[in-house]
VOFI-188251 format. One record per residue (C-alpha): x, y, z; residue in three letters; residue number from 1. Coordinates in pm, 1 decimal, always signed. Each point is the difference from the previous one (the first is absolute). Example, Ala and Ser with C-alpha at 12.3 -4.5 7.8 and 13.67 -1.06 7.14 Angstrom:
BEGIN
xx, yy, zz, rest, nr
+1230.0, -450.0, +780.0, ALA, 1 $
+137.0, +344.0, -66.0, SER, 2 $
//
This chain:
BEGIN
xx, yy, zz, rest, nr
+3189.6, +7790.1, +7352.2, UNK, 1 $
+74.5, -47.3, -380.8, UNK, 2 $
+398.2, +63.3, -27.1, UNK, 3 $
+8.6, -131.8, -358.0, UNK, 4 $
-326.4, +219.1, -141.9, UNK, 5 $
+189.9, +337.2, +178.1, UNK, 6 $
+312.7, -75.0, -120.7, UNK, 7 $
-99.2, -45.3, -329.0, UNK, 8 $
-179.9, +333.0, -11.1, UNK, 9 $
+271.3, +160.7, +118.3, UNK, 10 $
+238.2, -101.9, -259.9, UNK, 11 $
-234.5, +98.6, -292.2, UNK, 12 $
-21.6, +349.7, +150.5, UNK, 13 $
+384.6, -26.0, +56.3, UNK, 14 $
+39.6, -115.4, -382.5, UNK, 15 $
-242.8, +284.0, -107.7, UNK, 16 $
+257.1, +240.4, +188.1, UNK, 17 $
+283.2, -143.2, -130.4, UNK, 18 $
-123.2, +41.7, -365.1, UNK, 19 $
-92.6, +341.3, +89.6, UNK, 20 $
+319.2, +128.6, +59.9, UNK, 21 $
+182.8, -184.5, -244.6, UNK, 22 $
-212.7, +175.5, -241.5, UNK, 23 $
+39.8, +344.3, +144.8, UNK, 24 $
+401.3, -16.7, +89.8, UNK, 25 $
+133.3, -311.2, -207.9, UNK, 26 $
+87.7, -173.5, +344.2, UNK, 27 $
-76.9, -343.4, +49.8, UNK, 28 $
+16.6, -80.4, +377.6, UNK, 29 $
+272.6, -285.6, +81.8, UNK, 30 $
-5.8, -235.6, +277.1, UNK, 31 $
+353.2, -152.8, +103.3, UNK, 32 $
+35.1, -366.8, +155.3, UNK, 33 $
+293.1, -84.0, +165.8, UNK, 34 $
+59.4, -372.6, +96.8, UNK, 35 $
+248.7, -161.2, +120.2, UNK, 36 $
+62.4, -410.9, -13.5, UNK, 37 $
-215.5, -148.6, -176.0, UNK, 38 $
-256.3, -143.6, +314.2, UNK, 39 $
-288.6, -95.0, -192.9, UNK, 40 $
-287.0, +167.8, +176.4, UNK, 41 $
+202.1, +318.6, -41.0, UNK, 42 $
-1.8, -87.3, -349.4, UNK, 43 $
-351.2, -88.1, -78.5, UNK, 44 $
-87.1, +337.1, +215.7, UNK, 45 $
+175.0, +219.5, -207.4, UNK, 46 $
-104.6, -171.8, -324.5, UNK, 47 $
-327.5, +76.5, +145.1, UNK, 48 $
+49.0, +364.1, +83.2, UNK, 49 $
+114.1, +28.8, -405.0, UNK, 50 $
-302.1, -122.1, -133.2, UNK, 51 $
-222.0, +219.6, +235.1, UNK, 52 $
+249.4, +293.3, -117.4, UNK, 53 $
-104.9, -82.8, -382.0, UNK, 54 $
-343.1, -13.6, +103.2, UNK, 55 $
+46.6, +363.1, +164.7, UNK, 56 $
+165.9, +170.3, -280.8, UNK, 57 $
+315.0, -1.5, +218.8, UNK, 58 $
+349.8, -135.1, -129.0, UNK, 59 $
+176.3, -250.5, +199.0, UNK, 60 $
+381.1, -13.3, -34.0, UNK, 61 $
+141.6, -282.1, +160.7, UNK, 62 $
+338.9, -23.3, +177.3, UNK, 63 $
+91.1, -317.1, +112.9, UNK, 64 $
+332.0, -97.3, +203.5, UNK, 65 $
+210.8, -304.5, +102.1, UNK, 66 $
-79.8, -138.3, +329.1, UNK, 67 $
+371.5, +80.8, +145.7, UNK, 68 $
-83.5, +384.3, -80.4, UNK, 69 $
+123.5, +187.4, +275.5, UNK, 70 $
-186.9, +252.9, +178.8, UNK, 71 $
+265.2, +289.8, -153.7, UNK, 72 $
-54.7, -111.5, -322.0, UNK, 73 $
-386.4, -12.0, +42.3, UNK, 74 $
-29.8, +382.0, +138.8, UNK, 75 $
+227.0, +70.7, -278.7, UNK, 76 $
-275.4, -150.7, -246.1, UNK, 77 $
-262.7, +190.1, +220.3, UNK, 78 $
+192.6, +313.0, -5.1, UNK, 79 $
+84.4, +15.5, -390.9, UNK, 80 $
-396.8, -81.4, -45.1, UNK, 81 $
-119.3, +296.8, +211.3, UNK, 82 $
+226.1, +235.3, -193.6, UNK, 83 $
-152.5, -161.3, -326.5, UNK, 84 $
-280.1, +283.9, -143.3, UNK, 85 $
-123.5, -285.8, -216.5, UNK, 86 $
-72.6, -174.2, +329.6, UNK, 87 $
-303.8, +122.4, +204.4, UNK, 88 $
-67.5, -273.4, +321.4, UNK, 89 $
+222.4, -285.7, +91.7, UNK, 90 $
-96.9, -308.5, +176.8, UNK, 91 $
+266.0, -214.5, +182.7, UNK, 92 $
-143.4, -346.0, +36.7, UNK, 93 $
+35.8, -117.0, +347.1, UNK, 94 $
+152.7, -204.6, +174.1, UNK, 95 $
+297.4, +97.1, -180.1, UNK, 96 $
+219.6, -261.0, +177.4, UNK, 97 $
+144.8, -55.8, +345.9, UNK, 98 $
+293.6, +86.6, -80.4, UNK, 99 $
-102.9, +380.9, -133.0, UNK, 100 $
-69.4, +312.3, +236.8, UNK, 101 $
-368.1, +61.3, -142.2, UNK, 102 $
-32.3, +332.8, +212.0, UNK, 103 $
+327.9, +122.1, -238.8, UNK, 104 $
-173.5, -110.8, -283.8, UNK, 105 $
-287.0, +116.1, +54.2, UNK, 106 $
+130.6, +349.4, +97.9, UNK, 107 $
+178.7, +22.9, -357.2, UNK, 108 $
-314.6, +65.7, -159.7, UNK, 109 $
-114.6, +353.1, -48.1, UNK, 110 $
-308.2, +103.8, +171.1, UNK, 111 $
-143.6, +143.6, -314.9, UNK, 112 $
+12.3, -386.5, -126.0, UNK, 113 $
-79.9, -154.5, +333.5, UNK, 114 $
-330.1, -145.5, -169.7, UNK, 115 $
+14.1, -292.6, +246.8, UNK, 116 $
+4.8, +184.4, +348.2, UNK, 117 $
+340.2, -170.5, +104.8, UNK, 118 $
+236.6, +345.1, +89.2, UNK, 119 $
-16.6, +178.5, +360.6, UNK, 120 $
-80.3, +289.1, -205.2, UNK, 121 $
-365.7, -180.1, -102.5, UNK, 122 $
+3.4, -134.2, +357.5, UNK, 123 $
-25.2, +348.7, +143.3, UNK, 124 $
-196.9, +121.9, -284.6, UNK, 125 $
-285.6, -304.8, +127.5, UNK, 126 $
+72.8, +112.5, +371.0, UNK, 127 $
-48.5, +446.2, -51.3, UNK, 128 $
-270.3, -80.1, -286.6, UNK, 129 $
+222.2, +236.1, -270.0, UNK, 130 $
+0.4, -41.3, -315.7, UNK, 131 $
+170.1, -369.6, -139.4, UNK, 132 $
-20.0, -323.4, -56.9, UNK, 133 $
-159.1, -251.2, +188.0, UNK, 134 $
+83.8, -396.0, +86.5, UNK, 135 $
-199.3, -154.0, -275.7, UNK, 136 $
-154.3, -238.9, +210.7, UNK, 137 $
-105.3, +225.4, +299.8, UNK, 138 $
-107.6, +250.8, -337.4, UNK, 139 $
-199.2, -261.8, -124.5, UNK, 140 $
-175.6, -75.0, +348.4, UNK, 141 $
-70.0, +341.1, +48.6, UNK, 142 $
-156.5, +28.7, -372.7, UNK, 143 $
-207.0, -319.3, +93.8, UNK, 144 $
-117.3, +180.9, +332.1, UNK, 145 $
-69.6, +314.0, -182.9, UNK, 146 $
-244.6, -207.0, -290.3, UNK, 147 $
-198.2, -149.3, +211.0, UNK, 148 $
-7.1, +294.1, +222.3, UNK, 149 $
+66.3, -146.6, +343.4, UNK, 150 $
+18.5, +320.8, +206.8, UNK, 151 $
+299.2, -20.5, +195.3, UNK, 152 $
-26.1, +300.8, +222.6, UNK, 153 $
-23.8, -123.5, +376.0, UNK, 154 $
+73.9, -308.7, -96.7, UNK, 155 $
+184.6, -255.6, +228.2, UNK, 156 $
+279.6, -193.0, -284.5, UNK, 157 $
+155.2, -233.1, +123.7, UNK, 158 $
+311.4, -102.7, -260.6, UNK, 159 $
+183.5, -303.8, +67.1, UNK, 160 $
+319.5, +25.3, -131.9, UNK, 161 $
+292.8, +235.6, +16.8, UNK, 162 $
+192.6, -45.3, -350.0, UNK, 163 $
+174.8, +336.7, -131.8, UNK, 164 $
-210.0, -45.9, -335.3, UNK, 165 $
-336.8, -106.1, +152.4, UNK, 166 $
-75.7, -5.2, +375.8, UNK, 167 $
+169.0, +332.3, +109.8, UNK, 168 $
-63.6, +193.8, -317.2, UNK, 169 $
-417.2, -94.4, -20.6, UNK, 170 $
-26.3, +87.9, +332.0, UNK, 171 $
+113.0, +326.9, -60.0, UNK, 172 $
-209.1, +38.7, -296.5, UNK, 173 $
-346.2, -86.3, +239.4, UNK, 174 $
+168.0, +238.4, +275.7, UNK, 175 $
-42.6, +244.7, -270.5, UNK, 176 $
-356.0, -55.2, -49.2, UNK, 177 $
-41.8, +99.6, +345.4, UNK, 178 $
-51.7, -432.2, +101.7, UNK, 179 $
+132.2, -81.6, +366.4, UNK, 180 $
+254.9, -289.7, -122.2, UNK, 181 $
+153.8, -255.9, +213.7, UNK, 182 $
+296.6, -202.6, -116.7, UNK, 183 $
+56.9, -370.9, +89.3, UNK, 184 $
+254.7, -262.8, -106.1, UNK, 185 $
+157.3, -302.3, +69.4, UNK, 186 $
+110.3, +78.2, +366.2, UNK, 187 $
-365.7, +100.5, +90.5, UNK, 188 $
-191.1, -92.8, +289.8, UNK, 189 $
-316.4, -99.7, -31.0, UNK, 190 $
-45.3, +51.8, -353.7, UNK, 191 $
-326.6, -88.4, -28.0, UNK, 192 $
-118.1, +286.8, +251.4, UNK, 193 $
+110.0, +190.0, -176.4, UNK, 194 $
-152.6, -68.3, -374.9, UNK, 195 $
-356.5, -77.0, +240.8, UNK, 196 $
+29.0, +386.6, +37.6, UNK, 197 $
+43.4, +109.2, -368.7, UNK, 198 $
-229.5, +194.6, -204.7, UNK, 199 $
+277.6, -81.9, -257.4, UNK, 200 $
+228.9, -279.1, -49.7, UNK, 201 $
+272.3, +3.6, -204.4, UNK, 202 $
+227.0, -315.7, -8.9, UNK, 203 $
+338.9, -21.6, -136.0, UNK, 204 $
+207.6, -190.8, +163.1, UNK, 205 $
+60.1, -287.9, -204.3, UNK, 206 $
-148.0, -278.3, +201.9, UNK, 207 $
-235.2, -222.0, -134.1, UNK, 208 $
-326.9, +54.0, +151.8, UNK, 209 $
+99.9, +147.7, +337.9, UNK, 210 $
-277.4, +224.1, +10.9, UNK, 211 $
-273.1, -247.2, +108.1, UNK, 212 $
-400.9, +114.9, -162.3, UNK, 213 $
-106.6, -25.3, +371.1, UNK, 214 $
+207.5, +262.0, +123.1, UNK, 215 $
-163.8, +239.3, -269.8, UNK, 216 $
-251.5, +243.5, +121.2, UNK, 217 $
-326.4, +17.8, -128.7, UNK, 218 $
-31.3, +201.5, -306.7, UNK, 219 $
+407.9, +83.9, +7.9, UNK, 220 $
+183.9, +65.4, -312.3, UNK, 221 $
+244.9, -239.6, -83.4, UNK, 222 $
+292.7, +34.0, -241.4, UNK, 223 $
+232.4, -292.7, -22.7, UNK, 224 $
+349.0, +97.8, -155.6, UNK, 225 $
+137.5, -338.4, +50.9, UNK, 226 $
+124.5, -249.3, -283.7, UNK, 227 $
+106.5, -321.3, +110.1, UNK, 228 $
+22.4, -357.8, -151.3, UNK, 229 $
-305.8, -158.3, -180.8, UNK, 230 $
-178.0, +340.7, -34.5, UNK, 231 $
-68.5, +81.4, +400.2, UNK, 232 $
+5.6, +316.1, +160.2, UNK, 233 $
+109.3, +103.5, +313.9, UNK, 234 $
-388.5, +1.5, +118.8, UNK, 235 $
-227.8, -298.5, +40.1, UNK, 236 $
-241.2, +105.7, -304.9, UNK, 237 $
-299.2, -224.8, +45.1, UNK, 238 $
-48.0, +15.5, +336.6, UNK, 239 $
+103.6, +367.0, -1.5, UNK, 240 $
-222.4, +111.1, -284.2, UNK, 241 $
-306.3, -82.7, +202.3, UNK, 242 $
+56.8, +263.6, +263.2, UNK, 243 $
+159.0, +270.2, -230.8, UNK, 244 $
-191.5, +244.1, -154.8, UNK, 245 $
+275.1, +21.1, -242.6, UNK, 246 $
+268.9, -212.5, -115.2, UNK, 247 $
+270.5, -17.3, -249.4, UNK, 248 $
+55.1, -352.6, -148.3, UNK, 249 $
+312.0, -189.3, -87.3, UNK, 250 $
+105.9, +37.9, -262.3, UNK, 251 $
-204.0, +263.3, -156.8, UNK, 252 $
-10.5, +266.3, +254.1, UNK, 253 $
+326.7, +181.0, +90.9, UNK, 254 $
+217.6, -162.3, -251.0, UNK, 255 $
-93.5, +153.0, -317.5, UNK, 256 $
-51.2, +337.4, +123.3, UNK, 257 $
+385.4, +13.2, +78.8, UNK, 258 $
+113.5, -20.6, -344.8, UNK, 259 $
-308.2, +202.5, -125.6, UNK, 260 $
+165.9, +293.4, +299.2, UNK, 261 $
+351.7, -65.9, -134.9, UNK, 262 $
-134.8, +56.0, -376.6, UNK, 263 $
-198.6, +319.7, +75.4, UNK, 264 $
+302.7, +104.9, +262.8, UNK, 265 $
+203.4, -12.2, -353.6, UNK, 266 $
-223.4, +193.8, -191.4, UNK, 267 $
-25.8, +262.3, +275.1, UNK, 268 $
+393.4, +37.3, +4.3, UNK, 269 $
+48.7, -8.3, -379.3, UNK, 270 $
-263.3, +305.5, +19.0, UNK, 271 $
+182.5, +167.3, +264.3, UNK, 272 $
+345.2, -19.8, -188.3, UNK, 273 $
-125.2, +119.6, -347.1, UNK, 274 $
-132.6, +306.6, +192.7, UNK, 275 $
+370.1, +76.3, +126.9, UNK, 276 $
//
């Protein structure tokens, strides 16, 4: 499944959009960043996210903050953003630190501007399917799914993880396209049952290659989530490719279609606020 060739459609149709309503209100949709230290993955991510935002039509407006920023002083940043009209999504890069409450943080940020999918408010939007915003990743699986039009109703899922931002809230999103979903994680038994039984497998759990290509079942749609050291994803690709009938690769599958959902996400909100 080509991540990369999606993703890139999606941001000229986002850019298009973007254009569009600059033209027809004056508003130019604005992305904020928010990081905090100076870790350099979290760097070269966000640098990353800026020059997709160029290539979208979106404006990027970085805020970045010492490393010994408390987690009052960070919703305070968060807060004064929400309540900024020039402002329409904000994106907290995370981890944030050990030492800050992320849930607090991420709660600061209006759910109008929620482009990332991080609040309880875009949690129970994912869980009632009303209207919102969704997890970029799990939006970007789900836009994946939907291109290559893997029916999912009646579908046994099987999603293997359980993160706030990626296991809980895609399975919600495949619940809502009437899939039967099972959720497994670190503390499961038998894992491998399990993902032997799935019409659908979705991993993200962060492990390299714990979903081994001989536990796939024949013809079963595989989308691995994972990013781990030296390019490897949380499935066994080679051997797993073999038995799937469809397969995301890493990198080029999942990854670029979350900043290509976060982009689009922006444009969506920017549209929403110019329409008061």
């Amino acid at each position: 499944m080509d991540g990369t060739g999606l993703a890139r459609r999606l941001v000229e149709e986002t850019a298009a959009r973007a254009a569009a309503l600059t033209r027809r209100t004056g508003t130019v949709p604005c992305l904020a960043t928010v990081l905090v230290g100076d870790d350099p993955a979290s760097v070269t991510y966000v640098r990353m996210k800026q020059n997709r935002s160029a290539k979208a039509g979106v404006l990027s407006r970085h805020v970045g903050l010492p490393a010994d920023t408390s987690t009052a002083e960070l919703v305070d940043t968060l807060t004064a953003l929400s309540h900024d009209p020039n402002v329409h999504g904000i994106l907290l890069q995370h981890p944030a630190g050990r030492h800050i409450d992320e849930r607090a943080a991420f709660e600061a940020i209006a759910p109008e501007k929620d482009v990332d999918g991080v609040t309880m408010h875009s949690f129970a939007a994912m869980g009632f399917g009303l209207p919102g915003f969704a997890s970029c990743t799990p939006g970007g699986i789900m836009r994946l799914l939907a291109a290559y039009e893997v029916e999912l109703a009646g579908k046994h899922a099987v999603v293997v993880g359980r993160s706030a931002i990626l296991g809980k809230p895609v399975g919600m999103l495949l619940l809502g396209q009437d899939a039967t979903v099972t959720y497994c994680h670190s503390r499961t038994a038998n894992l491998s049952a399990h993902v032997r039984e799935a019409d659908v497998v979705v991993a993200a759990v962060g492990v390299p290659e714990l979903i081994r290509g001989a536990d796939v079942k024949p013809g079963a749609v595989v989308i691995d989530a994972g990013y781990n050291p030296g390019n490897v994803g949380d499935v066994e690709f080679e051997a797993a490719r073999i038995r799937a009938g469809l397969i995301t690769p890493v990198p080029g599958g999942v990854g670029p279609m979350t900043i290509a959902v976060l982009l689009a996400q922006t444009v969506d909100a920017a549209e929403r606020q110019s329409a008061g």
